[in-house]
Z-matrix of the N, CA and C atoms (Angstrom, degrees):
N
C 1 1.452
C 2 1.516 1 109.67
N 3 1.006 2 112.97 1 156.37
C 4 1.615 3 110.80 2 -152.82
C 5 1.632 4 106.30 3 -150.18
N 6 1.212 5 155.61 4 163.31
C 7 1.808 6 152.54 5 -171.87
C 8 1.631 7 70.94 6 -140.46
N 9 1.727 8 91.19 7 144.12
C 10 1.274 9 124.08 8 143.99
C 11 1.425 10 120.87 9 -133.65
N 12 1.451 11 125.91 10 141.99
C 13 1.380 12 106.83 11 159.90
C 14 1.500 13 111.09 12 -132.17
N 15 1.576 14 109.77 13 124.66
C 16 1.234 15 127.67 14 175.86
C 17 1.271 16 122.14 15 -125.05
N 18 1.345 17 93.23 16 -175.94
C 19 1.889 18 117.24 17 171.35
C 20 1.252 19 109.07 18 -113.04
N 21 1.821 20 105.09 19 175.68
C 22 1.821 21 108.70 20 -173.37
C 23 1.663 22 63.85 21 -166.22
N 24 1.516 23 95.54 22 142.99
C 25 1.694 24 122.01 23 178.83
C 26 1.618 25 94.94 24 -156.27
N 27 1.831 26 105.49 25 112.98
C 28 1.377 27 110.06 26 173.55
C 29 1.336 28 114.32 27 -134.91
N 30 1.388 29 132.86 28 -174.21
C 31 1.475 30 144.31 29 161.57
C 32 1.033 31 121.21 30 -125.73
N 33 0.831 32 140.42 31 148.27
C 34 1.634 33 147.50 32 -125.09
C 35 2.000 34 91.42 33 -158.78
N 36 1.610 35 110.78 34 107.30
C 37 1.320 36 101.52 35 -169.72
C 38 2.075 37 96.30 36 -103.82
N 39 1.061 38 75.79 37 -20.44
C 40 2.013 39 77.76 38 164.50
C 41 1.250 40 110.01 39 -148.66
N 42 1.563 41 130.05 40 -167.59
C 43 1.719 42 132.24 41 148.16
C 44 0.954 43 101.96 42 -31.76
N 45 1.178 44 122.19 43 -65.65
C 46 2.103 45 117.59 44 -156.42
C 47 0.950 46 125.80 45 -100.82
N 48 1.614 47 116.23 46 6.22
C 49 1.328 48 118.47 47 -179.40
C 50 1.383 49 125.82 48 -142.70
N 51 1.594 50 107.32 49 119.92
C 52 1.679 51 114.01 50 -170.90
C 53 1.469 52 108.73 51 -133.29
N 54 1.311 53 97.98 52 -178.92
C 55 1.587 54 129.60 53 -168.73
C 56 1.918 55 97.76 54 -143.44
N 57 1.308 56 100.96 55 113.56
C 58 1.598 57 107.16 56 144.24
C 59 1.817 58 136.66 57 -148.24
N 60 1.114 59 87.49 58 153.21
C 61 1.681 60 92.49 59 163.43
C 62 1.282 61 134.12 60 -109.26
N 63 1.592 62 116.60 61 152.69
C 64 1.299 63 96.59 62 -165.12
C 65 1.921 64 90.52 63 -148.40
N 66 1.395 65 101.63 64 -176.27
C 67 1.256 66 90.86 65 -159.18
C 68 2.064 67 87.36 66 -166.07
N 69 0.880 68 126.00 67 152.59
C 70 1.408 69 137.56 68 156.36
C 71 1.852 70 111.29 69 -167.12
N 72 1.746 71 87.30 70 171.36
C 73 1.665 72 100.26 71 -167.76
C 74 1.217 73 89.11 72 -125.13
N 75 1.699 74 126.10 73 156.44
C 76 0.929 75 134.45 74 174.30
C 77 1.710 76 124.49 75 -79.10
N 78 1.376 77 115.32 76 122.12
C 79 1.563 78 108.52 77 179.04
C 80 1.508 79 114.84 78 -86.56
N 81 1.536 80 111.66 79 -60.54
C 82 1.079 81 144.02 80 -174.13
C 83 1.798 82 135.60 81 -75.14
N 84 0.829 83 118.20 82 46.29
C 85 1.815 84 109.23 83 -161.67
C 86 1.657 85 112.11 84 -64.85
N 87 1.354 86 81.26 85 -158.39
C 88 1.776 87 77.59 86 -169.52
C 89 1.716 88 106.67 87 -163.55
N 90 1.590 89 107.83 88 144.56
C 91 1.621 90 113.83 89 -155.11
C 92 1.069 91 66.50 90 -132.93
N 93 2.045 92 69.12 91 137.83
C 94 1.639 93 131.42 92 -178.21
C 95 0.956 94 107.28 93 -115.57
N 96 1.958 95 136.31 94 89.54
C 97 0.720 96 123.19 95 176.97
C 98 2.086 97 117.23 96 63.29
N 99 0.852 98 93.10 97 -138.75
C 100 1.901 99 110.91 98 165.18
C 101 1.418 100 118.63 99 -81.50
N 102 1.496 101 128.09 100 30.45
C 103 1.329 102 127.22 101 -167.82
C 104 1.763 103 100.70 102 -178.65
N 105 1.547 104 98.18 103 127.01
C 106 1.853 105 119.32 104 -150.97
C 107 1.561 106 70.39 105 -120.44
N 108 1.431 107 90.18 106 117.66
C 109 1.551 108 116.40 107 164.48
C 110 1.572 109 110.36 108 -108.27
N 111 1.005 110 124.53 109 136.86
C 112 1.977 111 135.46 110 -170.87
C 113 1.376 112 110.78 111 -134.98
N 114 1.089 113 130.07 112 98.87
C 115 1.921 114 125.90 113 166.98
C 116 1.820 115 85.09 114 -58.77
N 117 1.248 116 107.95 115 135.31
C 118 1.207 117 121.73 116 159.16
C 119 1.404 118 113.97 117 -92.19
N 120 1.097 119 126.91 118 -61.01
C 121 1.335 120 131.53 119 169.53
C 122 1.301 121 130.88 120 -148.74
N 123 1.343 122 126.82 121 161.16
C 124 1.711 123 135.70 122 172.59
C 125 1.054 124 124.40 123 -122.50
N 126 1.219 125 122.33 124 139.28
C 127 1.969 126 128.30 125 160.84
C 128 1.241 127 109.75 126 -125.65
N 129 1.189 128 102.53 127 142.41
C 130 1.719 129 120.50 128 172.44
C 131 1.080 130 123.24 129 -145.76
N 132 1.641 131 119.18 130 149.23
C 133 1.247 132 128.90 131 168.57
C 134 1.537 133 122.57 132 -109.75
N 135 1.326 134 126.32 133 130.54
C 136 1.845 135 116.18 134 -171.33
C 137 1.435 136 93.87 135 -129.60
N 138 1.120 137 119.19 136 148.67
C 139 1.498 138 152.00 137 128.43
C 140 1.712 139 98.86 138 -51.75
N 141 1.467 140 132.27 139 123.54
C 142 1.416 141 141.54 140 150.29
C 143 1.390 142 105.91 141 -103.10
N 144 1.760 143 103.58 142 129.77
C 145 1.570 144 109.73 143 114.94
C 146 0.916 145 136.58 144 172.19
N 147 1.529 146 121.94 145 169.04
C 148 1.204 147 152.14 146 -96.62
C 149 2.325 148 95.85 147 -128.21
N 150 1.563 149 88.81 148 136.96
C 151 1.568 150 108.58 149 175.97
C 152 1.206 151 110.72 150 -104.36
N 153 1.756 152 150.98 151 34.34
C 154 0.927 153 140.73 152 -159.95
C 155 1.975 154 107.68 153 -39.33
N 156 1.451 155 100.90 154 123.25
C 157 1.437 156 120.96 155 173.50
C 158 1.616 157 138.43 156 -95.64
N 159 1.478 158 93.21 157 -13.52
C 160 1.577 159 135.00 158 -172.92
C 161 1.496 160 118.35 159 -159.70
N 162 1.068 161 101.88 160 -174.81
C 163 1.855 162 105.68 161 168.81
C 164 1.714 163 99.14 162 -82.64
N 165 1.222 164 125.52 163 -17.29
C 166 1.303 165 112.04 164 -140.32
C 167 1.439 166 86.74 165 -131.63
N 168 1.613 167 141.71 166 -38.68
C 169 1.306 168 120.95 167 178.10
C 170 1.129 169 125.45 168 -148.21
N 171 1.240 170 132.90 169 126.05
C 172 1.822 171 142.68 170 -155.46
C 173 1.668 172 80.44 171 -112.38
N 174 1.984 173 78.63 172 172.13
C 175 1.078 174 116.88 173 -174.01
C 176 1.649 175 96.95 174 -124.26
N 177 1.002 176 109.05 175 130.62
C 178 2.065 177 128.79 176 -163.48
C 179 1.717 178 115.20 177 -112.09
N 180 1.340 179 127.54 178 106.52
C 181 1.183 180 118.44 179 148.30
C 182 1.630 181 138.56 180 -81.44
N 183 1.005 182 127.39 181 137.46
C 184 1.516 183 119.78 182 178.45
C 185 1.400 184 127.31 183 -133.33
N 186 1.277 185 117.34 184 133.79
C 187 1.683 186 134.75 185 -171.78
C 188 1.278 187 118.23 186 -121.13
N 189 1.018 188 115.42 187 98.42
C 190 1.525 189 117.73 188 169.00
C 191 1.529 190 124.43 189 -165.06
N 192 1.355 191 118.95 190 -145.22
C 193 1.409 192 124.31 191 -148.22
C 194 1.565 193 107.75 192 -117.03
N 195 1.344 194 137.00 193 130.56
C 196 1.411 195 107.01 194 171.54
C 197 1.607 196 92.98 195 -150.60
N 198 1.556 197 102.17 196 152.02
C 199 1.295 198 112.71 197 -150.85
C 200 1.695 199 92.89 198 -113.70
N 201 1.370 200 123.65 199 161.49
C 202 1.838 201 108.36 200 168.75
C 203 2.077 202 96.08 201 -163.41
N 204 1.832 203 77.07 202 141.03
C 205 1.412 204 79.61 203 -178.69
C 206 1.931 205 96.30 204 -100.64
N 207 1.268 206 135.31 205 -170.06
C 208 1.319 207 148.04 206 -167.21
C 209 1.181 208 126.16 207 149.35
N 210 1.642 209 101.32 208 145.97
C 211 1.641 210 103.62 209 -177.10
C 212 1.116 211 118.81 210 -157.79
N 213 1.756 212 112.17 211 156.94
C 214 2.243 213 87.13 212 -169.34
C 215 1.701 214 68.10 213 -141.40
N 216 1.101 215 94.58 214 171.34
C 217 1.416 216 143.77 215 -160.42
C 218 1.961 217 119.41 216 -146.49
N 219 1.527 218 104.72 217 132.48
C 220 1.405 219 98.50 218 -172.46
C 221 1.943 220 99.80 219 -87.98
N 222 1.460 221 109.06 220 152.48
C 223 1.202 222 107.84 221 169.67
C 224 1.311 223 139.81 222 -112.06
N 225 1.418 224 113.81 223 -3.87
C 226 1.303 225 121.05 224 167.96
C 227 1.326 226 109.55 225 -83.73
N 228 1.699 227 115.29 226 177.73
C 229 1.400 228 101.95 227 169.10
C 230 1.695 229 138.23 228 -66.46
N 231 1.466 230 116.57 229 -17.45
C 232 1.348 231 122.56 230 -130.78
C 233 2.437 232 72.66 231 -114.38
N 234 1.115 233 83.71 232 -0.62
C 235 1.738 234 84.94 233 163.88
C 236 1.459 235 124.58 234 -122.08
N 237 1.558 236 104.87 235 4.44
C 238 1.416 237 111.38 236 -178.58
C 239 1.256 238 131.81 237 -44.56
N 240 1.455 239 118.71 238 120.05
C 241 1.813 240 109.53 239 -174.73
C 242 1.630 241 103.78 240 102.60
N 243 1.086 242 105.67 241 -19.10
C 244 2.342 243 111.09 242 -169.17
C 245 1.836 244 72.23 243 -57.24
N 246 1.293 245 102.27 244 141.65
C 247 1.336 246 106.26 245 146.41
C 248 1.229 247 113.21 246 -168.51
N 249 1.766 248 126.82 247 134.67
C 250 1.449 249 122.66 248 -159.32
C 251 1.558 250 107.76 249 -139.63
N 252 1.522 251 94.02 250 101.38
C 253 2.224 252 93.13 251 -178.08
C 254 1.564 253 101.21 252 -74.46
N 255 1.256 254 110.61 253 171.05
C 256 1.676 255 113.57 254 169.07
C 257 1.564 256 95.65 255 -171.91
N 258 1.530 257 85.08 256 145.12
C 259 2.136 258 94.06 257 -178.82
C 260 1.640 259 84.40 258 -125.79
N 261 0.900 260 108.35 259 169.07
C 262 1.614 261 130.16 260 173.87
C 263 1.750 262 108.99 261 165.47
N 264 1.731 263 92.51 262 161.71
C 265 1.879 264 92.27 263 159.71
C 266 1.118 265 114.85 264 -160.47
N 267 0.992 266 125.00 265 -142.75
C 268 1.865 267 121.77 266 -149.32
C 269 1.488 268 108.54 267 178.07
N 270 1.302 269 115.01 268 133.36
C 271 1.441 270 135.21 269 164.10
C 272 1.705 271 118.90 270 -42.31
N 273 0.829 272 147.12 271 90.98
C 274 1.540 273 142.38 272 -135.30
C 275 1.935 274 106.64 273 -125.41
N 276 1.050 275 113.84 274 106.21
C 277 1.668 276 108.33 275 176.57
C 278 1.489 277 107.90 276 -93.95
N 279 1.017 278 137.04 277 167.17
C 280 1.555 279 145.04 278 164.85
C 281 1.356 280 131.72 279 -158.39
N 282 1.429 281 109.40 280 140.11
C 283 1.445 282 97.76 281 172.54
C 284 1.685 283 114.13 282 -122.26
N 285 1.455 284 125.60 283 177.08
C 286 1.461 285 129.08 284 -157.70
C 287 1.136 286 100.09 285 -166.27
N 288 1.753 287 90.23 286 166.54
C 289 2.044 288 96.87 287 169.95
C 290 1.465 289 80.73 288 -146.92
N 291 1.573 290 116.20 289 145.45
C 292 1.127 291 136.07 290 -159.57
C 293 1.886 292 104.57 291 -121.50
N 294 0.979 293 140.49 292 119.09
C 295 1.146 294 124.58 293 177.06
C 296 1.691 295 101.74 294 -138.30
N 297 1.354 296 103.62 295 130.29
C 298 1.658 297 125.85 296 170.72
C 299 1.734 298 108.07 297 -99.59
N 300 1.732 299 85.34 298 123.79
C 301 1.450 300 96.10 299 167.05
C 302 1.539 301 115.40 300 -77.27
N 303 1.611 302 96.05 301 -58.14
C 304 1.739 303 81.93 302 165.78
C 305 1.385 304 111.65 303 -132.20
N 306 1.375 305 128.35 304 -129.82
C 307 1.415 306 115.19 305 -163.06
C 308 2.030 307 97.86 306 -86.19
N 309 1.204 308 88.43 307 -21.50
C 310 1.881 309 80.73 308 -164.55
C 311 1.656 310 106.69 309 -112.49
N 312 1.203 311 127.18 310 -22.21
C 313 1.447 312 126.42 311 138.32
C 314 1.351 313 144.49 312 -89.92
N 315 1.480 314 126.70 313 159.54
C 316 1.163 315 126.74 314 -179.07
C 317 1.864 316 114.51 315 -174.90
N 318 1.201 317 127.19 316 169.31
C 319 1.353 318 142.99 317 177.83
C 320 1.536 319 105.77 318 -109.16
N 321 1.183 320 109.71 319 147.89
C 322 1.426 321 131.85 320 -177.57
C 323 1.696 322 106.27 321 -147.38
N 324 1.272 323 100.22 322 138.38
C 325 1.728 324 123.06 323 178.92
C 326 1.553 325 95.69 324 -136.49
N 327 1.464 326 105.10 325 123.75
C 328 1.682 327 119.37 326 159.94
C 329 1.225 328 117.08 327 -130.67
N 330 1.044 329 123.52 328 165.59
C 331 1.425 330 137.94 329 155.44
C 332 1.644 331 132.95 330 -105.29
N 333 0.913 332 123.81 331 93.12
C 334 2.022 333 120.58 332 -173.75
C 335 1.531 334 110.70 333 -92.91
N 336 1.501 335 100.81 334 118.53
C 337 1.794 336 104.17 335 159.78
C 338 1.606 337 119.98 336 -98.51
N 339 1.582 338 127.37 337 119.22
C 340 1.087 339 131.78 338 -178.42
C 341 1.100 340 101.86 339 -89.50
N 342 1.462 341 116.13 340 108.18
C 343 1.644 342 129.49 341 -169.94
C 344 1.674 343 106.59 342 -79.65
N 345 0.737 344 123.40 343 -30.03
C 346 1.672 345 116.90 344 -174.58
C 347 1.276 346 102.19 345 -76.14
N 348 1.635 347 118.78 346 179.47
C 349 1.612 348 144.29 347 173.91
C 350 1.933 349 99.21 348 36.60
N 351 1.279 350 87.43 349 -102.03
C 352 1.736 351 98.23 350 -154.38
C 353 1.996 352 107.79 351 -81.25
N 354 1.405 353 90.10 352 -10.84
C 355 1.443 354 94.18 353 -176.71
C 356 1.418 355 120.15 354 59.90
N 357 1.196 356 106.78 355 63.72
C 358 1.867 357 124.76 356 -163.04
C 359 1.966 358 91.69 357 -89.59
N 360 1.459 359 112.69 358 -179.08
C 361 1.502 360 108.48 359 -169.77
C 362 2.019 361 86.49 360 -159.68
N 363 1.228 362 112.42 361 155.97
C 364 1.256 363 111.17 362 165.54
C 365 1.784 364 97.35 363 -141.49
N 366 1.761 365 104.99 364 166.04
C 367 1.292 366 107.53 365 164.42
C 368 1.579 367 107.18 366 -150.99
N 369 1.376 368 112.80 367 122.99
C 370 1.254 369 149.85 368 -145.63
C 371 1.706 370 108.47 369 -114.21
N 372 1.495 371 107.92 370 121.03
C 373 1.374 372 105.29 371 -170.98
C 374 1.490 373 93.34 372 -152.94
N 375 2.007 374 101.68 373 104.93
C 376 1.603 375 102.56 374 -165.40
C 377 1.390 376 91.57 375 -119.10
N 378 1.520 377 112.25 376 -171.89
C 379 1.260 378 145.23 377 172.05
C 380 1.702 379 121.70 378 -70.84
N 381 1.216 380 159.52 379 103.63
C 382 2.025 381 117.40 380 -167.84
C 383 1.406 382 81.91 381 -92.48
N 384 1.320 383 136.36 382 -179.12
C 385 1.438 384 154.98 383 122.67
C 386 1.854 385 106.02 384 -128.29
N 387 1.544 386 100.25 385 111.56
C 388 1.400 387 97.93 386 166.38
C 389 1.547 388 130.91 387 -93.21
N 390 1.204 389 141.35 388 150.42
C 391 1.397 390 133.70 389 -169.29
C 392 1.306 391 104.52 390 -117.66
């Protein structure tokens, strides 16, 4: 289990149809045994869209790309110095529910599966502000 904290900056070319990016840094890592693994960071690109259910809150699919840097490190002594970076990424689908308090704010909850390699998953619970 792993903390990220990021952003997502998109455009919205109708109700149902978007584009975003998103991006986070790693807070939180996580030990394996004798070896501290850290996502340093992520980027992504998605395809959105959107089921409007109300005026006020849809239901969101998402397709896209997401990239991740990471690195672990041994922590006892008899591993001192081990140290192993790695970038890779993965084909990523997701789903969400979007809810607006009023016209220019709102909360969003998703879920993302990173389909390639290890088949990792995140769940994402942001802020919206639209402009």
């Amino acid at each position: 289990d792993f903390i990220l904290v990021g952003g997502r900056i998109g455009y919205s070319f109708n109700p149902t149809f978007a584009v975003e990016a998103e991006g986070g840094i790693g807070t939180q890592g996580a030990s394996l045994g004798v070896i501290k693994v850290d996502v340093d960071g992520t980027l992504g690109a998605y395809g959105v869209a959107r089921l409007p259910l109300s005026e006020a809150v849809s239901v969101l699919g998402r397709a896209g790309y997401q990239h991740y840097w990471a690195s672990a490190e041994g922590t006892v002594p008899a591993l001192a110095g081990l140290e192993v970076d790695d970038d890779d990424g993965s084909f990523a689908l997701g789903l969400g529910v979007e809810a607006m308090v009023n016209e220019k704010n709102g909360f969003r909850i998703d879920y993302t599966d990173f389909v390639d390699g290890d088949r990792a998953n995140s769940i994402t619970v942001s802020y919206v502000r639209r402009f």
